[in-house]
C-alpha positions in Angstrom: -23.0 22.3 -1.6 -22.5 26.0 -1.6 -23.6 28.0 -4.4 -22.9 31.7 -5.5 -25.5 33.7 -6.9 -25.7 36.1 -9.2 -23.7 39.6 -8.0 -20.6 41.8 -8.4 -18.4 39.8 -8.6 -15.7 40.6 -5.9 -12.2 39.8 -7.5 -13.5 42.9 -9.5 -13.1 44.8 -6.1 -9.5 43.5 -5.6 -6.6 45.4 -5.2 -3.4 44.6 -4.2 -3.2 45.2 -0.2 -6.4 43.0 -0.8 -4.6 40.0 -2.3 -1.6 40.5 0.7 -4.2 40.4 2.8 -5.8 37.1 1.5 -3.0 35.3 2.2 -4.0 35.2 5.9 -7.5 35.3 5.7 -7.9 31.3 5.5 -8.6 29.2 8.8 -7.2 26.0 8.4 -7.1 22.7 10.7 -3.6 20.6 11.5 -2.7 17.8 9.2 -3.7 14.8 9.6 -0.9 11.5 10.3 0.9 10.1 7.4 1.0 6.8 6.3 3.4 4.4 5.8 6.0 5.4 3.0 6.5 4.0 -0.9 9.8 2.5 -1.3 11.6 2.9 -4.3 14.5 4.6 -6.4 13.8 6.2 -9.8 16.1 7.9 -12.0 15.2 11.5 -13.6 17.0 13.7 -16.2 15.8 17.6 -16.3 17.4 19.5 -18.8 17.6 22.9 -18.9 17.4 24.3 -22.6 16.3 26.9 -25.0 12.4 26.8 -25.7 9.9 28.5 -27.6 6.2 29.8 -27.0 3.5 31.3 -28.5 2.3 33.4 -25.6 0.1 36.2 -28.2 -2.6 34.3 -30.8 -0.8 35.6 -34.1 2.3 37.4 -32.2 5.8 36.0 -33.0 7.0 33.0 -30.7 9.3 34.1 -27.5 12.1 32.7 -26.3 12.4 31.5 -22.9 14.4 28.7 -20.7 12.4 25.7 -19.4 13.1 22.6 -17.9 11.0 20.8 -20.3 7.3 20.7 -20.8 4.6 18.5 -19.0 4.5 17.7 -14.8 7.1 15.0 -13.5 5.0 12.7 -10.9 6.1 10.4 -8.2 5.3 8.8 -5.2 6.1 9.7 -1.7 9.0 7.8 -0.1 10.9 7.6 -3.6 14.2 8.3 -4.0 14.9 10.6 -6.9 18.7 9.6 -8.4 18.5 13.2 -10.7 21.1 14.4 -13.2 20.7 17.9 -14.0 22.0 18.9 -17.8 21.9 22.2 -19.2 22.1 23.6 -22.6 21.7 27.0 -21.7 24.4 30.3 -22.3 24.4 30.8 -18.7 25.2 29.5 -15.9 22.4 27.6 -13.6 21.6 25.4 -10.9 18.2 23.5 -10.3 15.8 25.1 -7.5 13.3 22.7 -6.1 10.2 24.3 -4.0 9.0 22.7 -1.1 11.2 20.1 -0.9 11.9 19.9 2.8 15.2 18.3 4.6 17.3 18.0 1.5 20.0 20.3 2.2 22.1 17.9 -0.4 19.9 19.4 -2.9 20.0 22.6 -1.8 21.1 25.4 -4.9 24.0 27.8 -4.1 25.1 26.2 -0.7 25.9 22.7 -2.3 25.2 22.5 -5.4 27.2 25.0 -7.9 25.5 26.2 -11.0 27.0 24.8 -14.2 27.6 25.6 -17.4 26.4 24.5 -20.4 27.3 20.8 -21.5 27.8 19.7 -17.8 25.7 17.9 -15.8 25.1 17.7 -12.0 23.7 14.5 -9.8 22.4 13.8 -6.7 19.8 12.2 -4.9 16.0 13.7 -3.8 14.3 12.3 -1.3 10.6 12.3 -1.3 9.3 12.7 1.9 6.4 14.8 1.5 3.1 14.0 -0.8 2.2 17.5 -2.6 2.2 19.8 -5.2 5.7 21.2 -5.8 7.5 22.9 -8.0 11.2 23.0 -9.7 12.6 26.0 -11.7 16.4 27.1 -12.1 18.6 29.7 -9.7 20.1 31.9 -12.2 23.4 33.8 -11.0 22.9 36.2 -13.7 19.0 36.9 -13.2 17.9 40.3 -14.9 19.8 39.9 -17.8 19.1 36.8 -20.0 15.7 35.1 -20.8 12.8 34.3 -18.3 12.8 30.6 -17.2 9.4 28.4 -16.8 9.6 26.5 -13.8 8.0 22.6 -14.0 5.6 21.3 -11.5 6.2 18.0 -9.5 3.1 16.1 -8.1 4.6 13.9 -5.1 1.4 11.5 -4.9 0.5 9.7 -1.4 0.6 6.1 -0.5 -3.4 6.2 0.1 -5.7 6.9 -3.0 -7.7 10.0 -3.2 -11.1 10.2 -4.5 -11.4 11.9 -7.6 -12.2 11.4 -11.1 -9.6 14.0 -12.7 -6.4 15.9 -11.2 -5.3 19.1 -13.2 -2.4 21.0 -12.9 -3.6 25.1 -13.6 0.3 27.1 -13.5 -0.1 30.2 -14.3 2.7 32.3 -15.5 3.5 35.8 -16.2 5.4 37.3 -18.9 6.6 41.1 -19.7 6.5 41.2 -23.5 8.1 43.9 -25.9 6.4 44.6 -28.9 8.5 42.4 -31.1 7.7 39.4 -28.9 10.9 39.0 -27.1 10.4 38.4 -23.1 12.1 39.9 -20.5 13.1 38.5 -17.5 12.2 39.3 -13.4 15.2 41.6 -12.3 15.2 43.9 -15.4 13.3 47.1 -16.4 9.6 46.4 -17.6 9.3 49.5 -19.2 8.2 49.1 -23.1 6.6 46.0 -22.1 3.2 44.4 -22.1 2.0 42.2 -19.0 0.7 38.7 -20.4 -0.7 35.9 -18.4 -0.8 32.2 -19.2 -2.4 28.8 -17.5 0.1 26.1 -19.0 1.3 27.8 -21.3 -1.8 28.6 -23.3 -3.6 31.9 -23.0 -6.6 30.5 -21.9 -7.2 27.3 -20.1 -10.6 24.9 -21.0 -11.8 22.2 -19.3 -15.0 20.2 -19.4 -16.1 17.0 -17.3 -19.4 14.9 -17.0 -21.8 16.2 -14.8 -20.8 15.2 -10.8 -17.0 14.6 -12.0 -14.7 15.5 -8.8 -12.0 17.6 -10.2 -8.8 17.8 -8.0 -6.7 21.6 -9.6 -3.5 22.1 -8.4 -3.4 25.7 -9.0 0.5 27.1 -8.9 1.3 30.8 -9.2 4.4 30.6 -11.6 4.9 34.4 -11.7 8.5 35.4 -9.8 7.4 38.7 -9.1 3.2 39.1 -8.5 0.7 38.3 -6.1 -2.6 36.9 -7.5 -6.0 35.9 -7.1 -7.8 33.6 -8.8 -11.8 33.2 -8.6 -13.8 30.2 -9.8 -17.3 31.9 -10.1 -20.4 30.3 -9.1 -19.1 26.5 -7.8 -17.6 25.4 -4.2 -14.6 25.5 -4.0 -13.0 23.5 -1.2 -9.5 23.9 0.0 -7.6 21.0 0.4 -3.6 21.8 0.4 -1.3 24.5 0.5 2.3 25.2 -0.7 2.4 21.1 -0.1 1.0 20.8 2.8 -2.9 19.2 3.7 -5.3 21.4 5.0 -8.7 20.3 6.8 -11.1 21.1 3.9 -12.8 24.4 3.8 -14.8 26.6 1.3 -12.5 29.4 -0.3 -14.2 32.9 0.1 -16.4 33.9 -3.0 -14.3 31.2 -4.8 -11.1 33.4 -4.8 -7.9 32.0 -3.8 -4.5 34.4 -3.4 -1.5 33.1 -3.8 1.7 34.7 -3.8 4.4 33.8 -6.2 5.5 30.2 -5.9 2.4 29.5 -3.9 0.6 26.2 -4.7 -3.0 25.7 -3.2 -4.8 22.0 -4.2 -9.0 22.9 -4.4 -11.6 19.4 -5.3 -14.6 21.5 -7.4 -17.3 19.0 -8.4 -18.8 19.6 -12.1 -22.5 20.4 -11.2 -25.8 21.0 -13.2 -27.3 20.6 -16.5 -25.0 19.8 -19.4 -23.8 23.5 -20.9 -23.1 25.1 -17.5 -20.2 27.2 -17.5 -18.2 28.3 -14.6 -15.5 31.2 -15.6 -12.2 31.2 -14.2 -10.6 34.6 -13.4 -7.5 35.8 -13.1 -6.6 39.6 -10.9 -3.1 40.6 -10.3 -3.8 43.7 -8.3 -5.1 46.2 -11.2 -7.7 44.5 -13.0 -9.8 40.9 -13.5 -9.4 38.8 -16.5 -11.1 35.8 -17.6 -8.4 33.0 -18.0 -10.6 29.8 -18.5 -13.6 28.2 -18.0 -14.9 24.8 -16.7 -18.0 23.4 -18.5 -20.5 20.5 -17.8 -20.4 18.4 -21.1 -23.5 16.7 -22.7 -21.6 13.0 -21.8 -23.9 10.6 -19.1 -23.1 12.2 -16.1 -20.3 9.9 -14.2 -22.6 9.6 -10.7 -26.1 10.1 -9.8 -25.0 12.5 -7.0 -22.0 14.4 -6.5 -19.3 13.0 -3.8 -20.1 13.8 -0.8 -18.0 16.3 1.2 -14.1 15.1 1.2 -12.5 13.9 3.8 -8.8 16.0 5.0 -5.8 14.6 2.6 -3.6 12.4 4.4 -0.9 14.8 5.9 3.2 14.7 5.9 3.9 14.2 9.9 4.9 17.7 10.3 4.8 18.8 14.3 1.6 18.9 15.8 3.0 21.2 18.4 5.8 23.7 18.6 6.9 24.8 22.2 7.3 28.8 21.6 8.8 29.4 25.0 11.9 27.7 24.3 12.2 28.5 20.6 15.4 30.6 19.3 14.0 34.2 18.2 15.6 35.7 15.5 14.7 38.7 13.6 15.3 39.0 10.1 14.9 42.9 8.2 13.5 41.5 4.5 16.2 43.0 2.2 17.1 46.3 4.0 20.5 45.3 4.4 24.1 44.4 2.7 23.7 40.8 4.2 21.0 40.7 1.6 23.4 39.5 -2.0 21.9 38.9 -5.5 22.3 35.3 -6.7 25.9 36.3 -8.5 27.0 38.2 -4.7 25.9 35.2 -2.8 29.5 33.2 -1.3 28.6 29.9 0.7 30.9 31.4 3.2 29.4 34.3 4.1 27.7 34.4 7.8 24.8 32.6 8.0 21.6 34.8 8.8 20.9 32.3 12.0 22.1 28.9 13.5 19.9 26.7 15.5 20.6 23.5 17.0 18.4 20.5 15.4 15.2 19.9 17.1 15.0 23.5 18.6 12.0 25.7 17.8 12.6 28.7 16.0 10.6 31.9 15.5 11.8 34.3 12.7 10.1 38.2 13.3 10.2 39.1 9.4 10.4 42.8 9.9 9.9 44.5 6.0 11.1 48.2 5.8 10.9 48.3 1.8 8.3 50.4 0.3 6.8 47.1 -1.8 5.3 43.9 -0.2 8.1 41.7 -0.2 7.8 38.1 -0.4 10.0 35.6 1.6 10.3 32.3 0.7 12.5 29.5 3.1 13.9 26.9 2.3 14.2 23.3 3.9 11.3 23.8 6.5 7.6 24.7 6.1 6.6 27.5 9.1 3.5 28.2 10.7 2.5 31.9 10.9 1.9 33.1 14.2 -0.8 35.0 15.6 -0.3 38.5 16.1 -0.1 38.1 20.0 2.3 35.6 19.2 0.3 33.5 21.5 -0.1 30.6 18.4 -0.4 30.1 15.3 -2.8 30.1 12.2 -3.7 26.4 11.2 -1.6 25.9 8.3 1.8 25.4 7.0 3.5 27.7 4.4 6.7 27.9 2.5 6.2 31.1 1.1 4.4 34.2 2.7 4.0 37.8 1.2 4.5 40.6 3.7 3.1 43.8 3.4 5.3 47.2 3.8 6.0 48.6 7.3 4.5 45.3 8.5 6.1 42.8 11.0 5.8 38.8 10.6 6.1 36.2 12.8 6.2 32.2 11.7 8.0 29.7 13.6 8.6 26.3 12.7 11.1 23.2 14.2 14.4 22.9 12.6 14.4 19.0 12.0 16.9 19.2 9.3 20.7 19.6 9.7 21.8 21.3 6.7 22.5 24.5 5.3 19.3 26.4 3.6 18.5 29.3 1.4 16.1 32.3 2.2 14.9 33.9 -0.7 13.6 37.4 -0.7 12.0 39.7 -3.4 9.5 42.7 -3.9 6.9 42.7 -6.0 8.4 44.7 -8.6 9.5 43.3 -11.8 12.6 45.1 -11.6 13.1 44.1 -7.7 16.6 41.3 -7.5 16.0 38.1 -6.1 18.1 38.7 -2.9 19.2 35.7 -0.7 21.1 34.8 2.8 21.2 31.0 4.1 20.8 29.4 8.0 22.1 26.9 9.2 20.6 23.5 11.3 23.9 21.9 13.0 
């Protein structure tokens, strides 16, 4: 196992071209076959509704929108049979991350948002195991209350070895000083940046000595690209944004992720009971302690640790993509009137692309803005191409942050007919969430 001394810690070094940068930096291996699928059809209600937190020790509780409280977990090859029910003042619609090849699903393009006292159904297929994550699409985002978005754990037909498996979704709020939230879209001025891991301002954990832990660390923020460092402990990479990833060692302990991004690291509890390993939190300006695991005085639960974990079963996404016979498309990240906020967006509106099912694509995300801007696309994971554009980086995304002036290049295989939403946004609290859809005919 790899250890970290004593030093300067390096998330205290951190700055935000840093974290953009991070979110390259990793070299992953291709996912591994899946197995056979679960059968089954379970029914879910989410309700969207009014909630409060306490987000400041002693501060006044804050109002927000949530889809409930706790993780919803299933199995892959399920069929979800949902029914979507809101409370709320406003209109909304549910968004579900990472979901790929439900275009039934899909918010805006076929499913309408609704008002409060209606409900919505239709059905979800599971066909990926991962971490995921569901929030709401808000026509009128910037002006009402900020919404907490509710993981979904899509477990795999083959067990994995570990003792524990911990969801760590950190959120960030703007507060006022009277305790009332605002939400991503609107002026931040007046307000204080808070951070929270489920909810709590500080997140504790403690496990027998040689427990395998399994954190499924989701950035909840809409707007901010963060890092988070485990000092002191391995900690070994073994999924992200869904997706498996041959196992590797995160550098220094730091993972980046950018807003929606959900990376699955195993960390196994080592040394004498008492040992602490601190949990920090850096969102571009400063580090912060958020947590802290700690090896409790209970018999540890193995003489050793595990050994070295084998890759996560994978999702049977392409081992190959032909790049000579892809479609090319390039897409300018918000820099133009194609771009609409949620309340602009019409279904009939020109798609930003259409590509025949099966073809390869390759999208050259070309960002003009002065602010990283994040896309995020729906109904497909990508890979992210080399900057030759002579392959690819060894992993899948959903989301990817890109830097200003800078040029991206993913591709991935458009196996889904449907119609899809790409999400765009800067990271600036004030920035709209700006969107276009494509099409797979």
């Amino acid at each position: 196992m790899v250890r970290i001394g004593p030093m300067a810690s390096p998330i205290n070094r951190f700055n935000r071209r840093d974290l953009i940068a991070g979110l390259g930096a990793a070299a992953l291996c291709p996912v591994l076959p899946a197995t056979a699928f679960a059968q089954g059809r379970t029914s879910v209600t989410l309700e969207a509704r009014p909630e409060r937190l306490s987000l400041r020790p002693g501060g006044p509780e804050t109002a927000v929108w949530s889809l409930g409280s706790g993780d919803l977990r299933f199995r892959r090859g399920e069929t979800l049979d949902v029914t979507f029910d809101s409370e709320l003042p406003a209109p909304a619609a549910l968004n579900c991350r990472g979901l790929d090849g439900v275009p039934a699903a899909e918010p805006l393009t076929s499913r309408m948002p609704i008002a409060a006292g209606a409900k919505d159904s239709f059905q979800l297929p599971l066909r990926h195991a991962g971490t995921f994550l569901c929030d709401l699409a808000l026509p009128g985002e910037g002006g009402d209350k900020p919404v907490r978005p509710r993981p979904v754990i899509v477990a795999g037909t083959s067990p994995v070895a570990v003792d524990r498996d911990e969801i760590l979704l950190i959120e960030e709020w703007r507060l006022r000083a009277d305790g009332s939230a605002i939400p991503p879209g609107s002026d931040p001025k007046d307000t204080t940046p808070i951070h929270t891991v489920n909810g709590k301002t500080s997140f504790e954990i403690s496990a027998p000595a040689n427990t395998r832990l399994r954190l499924r660390f989701i950035n909840g923020s809409p707007r901010s690209v963060l890092a988070v460092k485990l000092e002191n402990i391995d900690v070994r990479v073994m999924a992200i944004d869904g997706q498996a990833a041959e196992p590797f060692s995160a550098r220094n302990g730091a993972l980046v992720l950018a807003p929606g991004n959900r990376t699955d690291v195993f960390i196994d509890a080592v040394g004498p009971a008492g040992t602490t390993f601190p949990i920090l939190l850096h969102d571009g300006t400063q580090a912060r302690g958020i947590g802290k695991l700690t090896v409790s005085a209970d018999t540890a639960i193995r003489p050793a640790p595990f050994a070295p974990a084998p890759p996560l079963p994978g999702n049977d996404l392409p081992a190959q993509l032909d790049l000579k016979a892809a479609a090319r498309i390039e897409l300018a990240l918000g820099a133009s009137a194609d771009w609409v906020k949620a309340a602009e967006f019409k279904p009939s509106a020109a798609p930003a692309f259409q590509v025949k099912a099966g073809r390869p694509v390759v999208l050259a995300l070309i960002n003009r803005a002065p602010d990283t801007t994040v896309f995020h696309l729906h109904g497909h994971h990508f890979r992210l191409l080399d900057r030759l554009d002579d392959g690819w980086k060894p992993f899948w995304l959903d989301t990817l942050a890109v830097e200003p002036g800078q040029t991206q290049r993913i591709a991935f295989l458009a196996e889904y007919p449907g119609r899809y939403l790409i999400e765009t946004a800067a990271t600036d609290w004030a920035a709209p969430r700006l969107l276009r859809w494509y099409s797979v005919q």
